[in-house]
N, C-alpha and C positions, 0 to 999 in steps of 0.2 A: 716398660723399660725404654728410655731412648740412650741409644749404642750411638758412638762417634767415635773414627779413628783419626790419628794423627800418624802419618808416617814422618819421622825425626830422621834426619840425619846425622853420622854421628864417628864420621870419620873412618868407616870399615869399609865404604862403600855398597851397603846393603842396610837401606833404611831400617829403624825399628820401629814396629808396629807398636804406638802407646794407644794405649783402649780407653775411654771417659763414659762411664757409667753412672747414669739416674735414674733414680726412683722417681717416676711422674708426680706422686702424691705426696711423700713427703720432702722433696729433693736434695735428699740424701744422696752423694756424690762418691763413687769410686775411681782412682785413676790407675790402671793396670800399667808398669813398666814407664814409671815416666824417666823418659831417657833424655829429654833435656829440651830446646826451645818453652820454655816455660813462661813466656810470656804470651803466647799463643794458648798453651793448658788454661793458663789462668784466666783470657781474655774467654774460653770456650768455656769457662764453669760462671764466669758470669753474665753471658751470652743464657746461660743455660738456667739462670740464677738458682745454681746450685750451692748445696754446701757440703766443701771435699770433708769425707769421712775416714777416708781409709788411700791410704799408696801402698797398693797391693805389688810386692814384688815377684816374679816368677822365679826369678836365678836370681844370683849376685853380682852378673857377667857386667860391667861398668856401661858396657852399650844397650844395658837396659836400664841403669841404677844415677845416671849422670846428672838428671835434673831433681833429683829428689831435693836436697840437702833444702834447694833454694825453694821449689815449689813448697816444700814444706812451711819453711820459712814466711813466704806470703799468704799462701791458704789455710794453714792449720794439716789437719787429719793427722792418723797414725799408721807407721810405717809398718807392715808384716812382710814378713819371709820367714820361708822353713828354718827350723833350728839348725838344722845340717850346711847351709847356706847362710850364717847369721854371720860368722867369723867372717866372711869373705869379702863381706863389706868394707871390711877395715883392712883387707890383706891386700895387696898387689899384686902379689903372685897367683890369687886365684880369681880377683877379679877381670884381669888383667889388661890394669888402667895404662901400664906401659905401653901394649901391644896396638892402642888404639888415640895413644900420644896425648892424651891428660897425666894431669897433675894427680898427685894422690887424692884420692876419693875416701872422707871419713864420713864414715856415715853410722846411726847406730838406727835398729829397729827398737820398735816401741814392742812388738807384742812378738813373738816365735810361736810360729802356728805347726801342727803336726798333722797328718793324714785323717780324714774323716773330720776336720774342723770345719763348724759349719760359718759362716760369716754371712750377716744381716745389714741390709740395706732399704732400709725401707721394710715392704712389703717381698722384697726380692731375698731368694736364700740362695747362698752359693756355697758348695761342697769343695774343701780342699784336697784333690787327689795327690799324692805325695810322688811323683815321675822320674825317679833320680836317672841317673843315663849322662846326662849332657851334663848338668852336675849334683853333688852328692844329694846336693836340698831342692831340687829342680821340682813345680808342681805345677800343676794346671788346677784350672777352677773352673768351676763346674753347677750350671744354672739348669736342674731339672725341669721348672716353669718355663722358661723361655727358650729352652732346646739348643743351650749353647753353652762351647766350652773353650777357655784362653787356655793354648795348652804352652805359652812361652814357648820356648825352644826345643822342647819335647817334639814334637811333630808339627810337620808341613806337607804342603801340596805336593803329594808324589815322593816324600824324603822324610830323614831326621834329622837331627839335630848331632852337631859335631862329639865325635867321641874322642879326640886325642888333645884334650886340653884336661888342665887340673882337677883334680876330681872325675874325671869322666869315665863311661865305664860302658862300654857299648852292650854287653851284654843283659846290664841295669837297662838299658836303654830301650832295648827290642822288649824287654817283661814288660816294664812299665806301660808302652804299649800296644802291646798283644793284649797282658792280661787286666788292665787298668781300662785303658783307652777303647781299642776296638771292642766291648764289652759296652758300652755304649750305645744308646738306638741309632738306629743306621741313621735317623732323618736328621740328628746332633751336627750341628753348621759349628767350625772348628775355626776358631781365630786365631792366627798363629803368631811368635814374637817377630815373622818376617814374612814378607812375599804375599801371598791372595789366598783367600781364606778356602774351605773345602768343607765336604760333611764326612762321616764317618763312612758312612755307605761304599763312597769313591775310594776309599783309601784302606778297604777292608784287605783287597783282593790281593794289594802286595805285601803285607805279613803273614798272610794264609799262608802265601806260595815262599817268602822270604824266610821262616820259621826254619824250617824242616832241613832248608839249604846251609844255616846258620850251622844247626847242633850237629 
């Protein structure tokens, strides 16, 4: 697998983390969260001479969702996000393209993928973990071969993922990952929709202790 990030900026003031994933052998292309500079995406999948398969979304959140329409547009692939997060594409209020000073963002997904779906790249399998929390259709995906997991805005270095927006539900958020997430091999390197990536390991010891404090 060669892994390539693109930090996007995107008007929040806290870049977002787009992921570009290839299968070595057949160069089968995935682009995780493409949030926009998309002519840079594009120049890196032909740098890569890949061919995009899939624009995997983690949320609907527009500072992840912003270069889709166009990346799509030039490279092909099809668009997935959770079904619970499909609507939000097309909403504003729950993507929330105001907050982050774009135009409306219409966008539609090609396929709604639900918990336990697995998605093939090549020779590469990634498992859909379904993360709701930060929003109702929020997932991370999940590469038992190569010991890594995009958990979007589910989880970060030392934190989570915002709970007092649309959809959000801090309580979904802490399950998801206590009982999803940190269930995980400790050695699982976590790529996150922001900030510097982490493994499972380092990040176990504050839901241990954060749980108990919560209920």
């Amino acid at each position: 697998m060669i892994l390539k990030e693109q930090k996007i900026e995107t008007w929040i003031g806290d870049p977002t983390n787009c992921y570009i994933i290839l299968d070595e052998e057949t160069k089968e292309t995935m682009i995780i969260d493409a949030a926009g500079n998309v002519d840079k995406l594009e120049e890196m999948i032909k740098i890569l001479n890949g061919k995009l398969k899939y624009i995997y979304l983690t949320h609907c959140h527009s500072d992840h969702i912003l270069g889709v329409t166009e990346l799509k547009n030039r490279c092909g692939g099809k668009v997935l996000i959770h079904r619970d997060d499909a609507e939000g594409l097309n909403n504003p209020e729950i993507n929330l393209s105001p907050y982050i000073g774009v135009g409306k963002i219409e966008l539609e997904a090609d396929s709604r993928i639900d918990d336990g779906d697995l998605i093939h790249l090549g020779n590469l399998q990634f498992k859909v973990i379904h993360t709701p929390g930060h929003t109702a259709g929020g997932t991370s995906l999940y590469c038992e071969k190569e010991k890594c997991l995009f958990s979007g805005d589910t989880l970060f270095r030392g934190t989570w993922g915002r709970t007092d927006l649309p959809t959000s539900n801090r309580e979904d958020l802490i399950n998801s990952i206590t009982n999803k997430l940190m269930v995980l091999p400790d050695d699982t390197i976590v790529y996150p929709g922001h900030g510097t990536m982490t493994i499972i390991k380092e990040e176990k010891p504050i839901y241990l202790e954060l749980k108990p404090k919560l209920w």
